[in-house]
C-alpha positions, 0 to 999 in steps of 0.5 A: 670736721675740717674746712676741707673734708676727704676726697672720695675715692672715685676722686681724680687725685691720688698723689699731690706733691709740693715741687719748687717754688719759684722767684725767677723764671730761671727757677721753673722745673724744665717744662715736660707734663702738661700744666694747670695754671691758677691765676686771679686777683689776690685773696680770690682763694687760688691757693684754697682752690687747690687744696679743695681740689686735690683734698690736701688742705696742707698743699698750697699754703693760705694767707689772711694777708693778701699778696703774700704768695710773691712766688710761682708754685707748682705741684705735681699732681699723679706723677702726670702733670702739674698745677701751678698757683702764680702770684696774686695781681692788684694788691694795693699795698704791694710796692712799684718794685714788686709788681714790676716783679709779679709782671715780668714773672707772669708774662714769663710764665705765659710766654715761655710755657709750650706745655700749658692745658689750661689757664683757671681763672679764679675771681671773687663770685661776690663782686664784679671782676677788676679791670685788672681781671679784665685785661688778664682774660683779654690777655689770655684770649690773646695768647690763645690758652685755653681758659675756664673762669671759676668764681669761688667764695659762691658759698657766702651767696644766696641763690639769687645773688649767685645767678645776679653775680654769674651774669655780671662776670660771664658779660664782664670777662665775656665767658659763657662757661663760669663755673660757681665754687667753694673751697669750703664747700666743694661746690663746683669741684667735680665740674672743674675736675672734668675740665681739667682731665679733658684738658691735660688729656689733649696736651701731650707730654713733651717727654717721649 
């Protein structure tokens, strides 16, 4: 059986497609469908998120070298909107140069995008968030986009642990609403799949 078993067919996703990858600001698809933006610390599993969400474990590409994704990725997701896995932040072995890149990318991203429905902010459930998780959720608070927190990897914890760990993240990002997932599991998927749909719902296209 694979890490990532088949969708039911209830499930949301009926196509998903691989669109660019971007480098440079000048590189992102003209903005029309609503967007669904992944962004956490590198190795949070963003890119496995993706696939476990969509069933399409070939979709975003996974690496055991964190850091590796140094690009802006969309996918469309059902022809209607698309998700986006932006580059992973606070990888210590990433030169100065490089996070200058990450940043300007980033905030270009946030600041330049009038059409997006939700920000997911994936952390690690199994330890506390970074001060760099910490200043991205002030960030994203700031700008006003409309956030939910996922904290994956939940299947390496025990009960106890998952309810000690969910109260750590909600006081430290302070958000009442985590949502507890896998990507090898499925935990959690469907709550973020309700999440999602409502949030694209409200966003209309920018294309009449």
């Amino acid at each position: 059986m694979s890490l990532i078993d088949p969708l039911p067919a209830k499930f949301p996703v009926v196509r998903s497609e691989f669109v660019t990858s971007a480098v440079s600001i000048s590189g992102f698809p003209a903005p029309g469908i609503p967007e669904v933006v992944f962004a956490g610390r590198s190795n949070a599993g963003k890119s496995s998120l993706i696939n476990r969400l969509t069933g399409n474990r070939g979709l975003a590409r996974t690496s055991s070298t964190p850091g590796k994704t140094q690009s802006v990725n969309f996918y469309r997701i059902n022809g209607s909107f698309y998700f986006v896995d932006l580059p992973g932040y606070g990888y210590a072995r990433a030169g100065k140069s490089a996070i200058r890149s990450w940043k300007t990318l980033i905030e270009g991203y946030f600041l330049g995008r009038a059409v997006i429905a939700l920000a997911i902010h994936v952390v690690d459930s199994r330890m506390p968030p970074t001060d760099l998780d910490i200043q991205l959720s002030g960030w994203l608070a700031g700008l006003e986009v409309p956030r939910l927190v996922v904290a994956t990897k939940s299947d390496k914890l025990s009960n106890n642990q998952k309810g000690a760990q969910l109260r750590i993240i909600s006081d430290s990002l302070e958000e009442s609403s985590v949502i507890m997932a896998s990507a090898a599991t499925g935990t959690g998927s469907k709550e973020i799949w309700k999440r999602i749909l409502e949030a694209t719902a409200v966003v209309p296209s920018s294309i009449e």
